[in-house]
C-alpha positions, 0 to 999 in steps of 0.5 A: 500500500506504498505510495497509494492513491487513497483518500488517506495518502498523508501528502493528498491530504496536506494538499487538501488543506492547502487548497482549502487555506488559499480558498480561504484566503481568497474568498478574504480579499474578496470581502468590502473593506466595510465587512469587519464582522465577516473578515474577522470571522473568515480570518480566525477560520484561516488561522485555526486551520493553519495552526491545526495543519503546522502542528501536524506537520511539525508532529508527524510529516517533518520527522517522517521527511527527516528520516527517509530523506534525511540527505534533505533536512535543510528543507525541514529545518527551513519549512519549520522556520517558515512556520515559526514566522507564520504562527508569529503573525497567526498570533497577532491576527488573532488578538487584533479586531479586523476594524484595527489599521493593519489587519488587512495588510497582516492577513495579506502578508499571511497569505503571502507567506502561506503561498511561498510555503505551500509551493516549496513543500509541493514542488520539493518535498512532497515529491522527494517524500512520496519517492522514498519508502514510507507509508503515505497512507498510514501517514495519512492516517495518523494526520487526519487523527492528530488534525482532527484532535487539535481542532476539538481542543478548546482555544 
C-alpha cells in the first residue's frame, strides 16, 4: 500500500488543506473593506486551520521527511522556520479586531507567506517524500487523527 492513491495518502491530504487555506484566503480579499464582522470571522477560520495543519506537520510529516530523506533536512529545518514566522503573525491576527489599521495588510502578508510555503513543500518535498519508502497512507492516517484532535481542543 506504498505510495497509494487513497483518500488517506498523508501528502493528498496536506494538499487538501492547502487548497482549502488559499480558498480561504481568497474568498478574504474578496470581502468590502466595510465587512469587519465577516473578515474577522473568515480570518480566525484561516488561522485555526493553519495552526491545526503546522502542528501536524511539525508532529508527524517533518520527522517522517527527516528520516527517509534525511540527505534533505535543510528543507525541514527551513519549512519549520517558515512556520515559526507564520504562527508569529497567526498570533497577532488573532488578538487584533479586523476594524484595527493593519489587519488587512497582516492577513495579506499571511497569505503571502502561506503561498511561498505551500509551493516549496509541493514542488520539493512532497515529491522527494512520496519517492522514498514510507507509508503515505498510514501517514495519512495518523494526520487526519492528530488534525482532527487539535481542532476539538478548546482555544
Amino acid at each position: 500500500m506504498k505510495n497509494s492513491n487513497g483518500k488517506d495518502d498523508a501528502i493528498k491530504l496536506l494538499i487538501a488543506d492547502h487548497k482549502k487555506v488559499k480558498k480561504a484566503f481568497r474568498q478574504y480579499e474578496e470581502l468590502g473593506p466595510q465587512a469587519y464582522v465577516s473578515k474577522k470571522k473568515l480570518a480566525d477560520e484561516i488561522c485555526s486551520e493553519l495552526l491545526a495543519h503546522t502542528q501536524v506537520e511539525e508532529e508527524i510529516l517533518y520527522p517522517l521527511f527527516v528520516r527517509k530523506v534525511s540527505k534533505e533536512k535543510a528543507l525541514a529545518n527551513e519549512a519549520i522556520v517558515e512556520h515559526s514566522s507564520a504562527k508569529d503573525l497567526i498570533k497577532q491576527i488573532l488578538e487584533m479586531n479586523s476594524d484595527e489599521d493593519l489587519f488587512d495588510a497582516k492577513v495579506k502578508v499571511l497569505s503571502e507567506y502561506i503561498n511561498h510555503h505551500v509551493k516549496e513543500e509541493e514542488k520539493e518535498m512532497f515529491p522527494l517524500l512520496r519517492a522514498a519508502e514510507a507509508d503515505l497512507v498510514e501517514v495519512g492516517a495518523k494526520i487526519r487523527q492528530r488534525k482532527q484532535e487539535i481542532l476539538d481542543q478548546p482555544r
